[in-house]
C-alpha positions in Angstrom: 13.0 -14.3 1.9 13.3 -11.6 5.3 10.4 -10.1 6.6 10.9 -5.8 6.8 8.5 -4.3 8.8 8.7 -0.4 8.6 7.2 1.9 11.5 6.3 5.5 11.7 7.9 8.2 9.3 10.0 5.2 7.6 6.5 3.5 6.6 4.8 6.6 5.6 7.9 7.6 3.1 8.5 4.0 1.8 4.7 3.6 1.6 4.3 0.2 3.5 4.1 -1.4 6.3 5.9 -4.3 5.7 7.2 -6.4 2.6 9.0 -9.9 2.3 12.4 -9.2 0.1 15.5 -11.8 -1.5 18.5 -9.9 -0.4 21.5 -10.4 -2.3 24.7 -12.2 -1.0 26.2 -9.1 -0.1 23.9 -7.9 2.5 25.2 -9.1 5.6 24.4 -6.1 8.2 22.0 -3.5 9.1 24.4 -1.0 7.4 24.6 -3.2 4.7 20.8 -3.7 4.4 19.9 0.5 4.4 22.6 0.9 2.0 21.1 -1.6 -0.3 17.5 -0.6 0.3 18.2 3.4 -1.0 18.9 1.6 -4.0 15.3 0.4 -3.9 13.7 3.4 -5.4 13.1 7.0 -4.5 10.9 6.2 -1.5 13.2 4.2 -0.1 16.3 6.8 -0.5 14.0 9.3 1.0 12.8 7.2 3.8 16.5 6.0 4.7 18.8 9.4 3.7 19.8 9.5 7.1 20.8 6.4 7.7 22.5 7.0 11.2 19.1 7.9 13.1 17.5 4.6 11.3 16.8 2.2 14.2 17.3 -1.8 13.3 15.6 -4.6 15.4 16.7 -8.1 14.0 13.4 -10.9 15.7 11.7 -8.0 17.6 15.6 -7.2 19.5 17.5 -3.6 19.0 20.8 -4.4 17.5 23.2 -2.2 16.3 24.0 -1.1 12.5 26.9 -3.3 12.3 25.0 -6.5 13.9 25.4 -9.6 11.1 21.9 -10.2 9.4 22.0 -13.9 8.4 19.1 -15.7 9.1 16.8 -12.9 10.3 13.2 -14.0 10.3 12.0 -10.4 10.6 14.0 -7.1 10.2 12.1 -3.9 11.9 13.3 0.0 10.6 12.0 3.1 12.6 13.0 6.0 13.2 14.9 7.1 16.6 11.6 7.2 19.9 10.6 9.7 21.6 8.1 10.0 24.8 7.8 11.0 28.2 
């Protein structure tokens, strides 16, 4: 089982915070992991239909899309900050 945790706009679409989720085999990177998730339901195609602004933190560290997930603990999704 992987931890998700979703933030902002992501967790208000997908409607939680956070879930713990088996992901098959084939899920071996952030890309792979959005890709998969759309197929989730509609609030999670919603949430995730622009997949290139989706930031990934693998244990609480930005990574990139392509960064191998194997043996996450915890996965975080948000969308891209903003502040000043």
């Amino acid at each position: 089982m992987t931890k998700l945790v979703y933030f902002a706009w992501v967790r208000e679409r997908i409607g939680k915070g956070e879930e713990e989720i088996d992901l098959p085999a084939s899920v071996k990177t952030g890309s792979d992991l959005l890709r998969h998730l759309k197929t989730l339901g509609d609030d999670y195609a919603h949430a995730l239909e622009h997949e290139n602004v989706i930031r990934i933190a693998i244990n609480q560290e930005h990574v990139e899309h392509d960064e191998p997930i194997v043996g996450a603990r915890e996965i975080a999704l948000f969308p891209p900050m903003t502040g000043g």
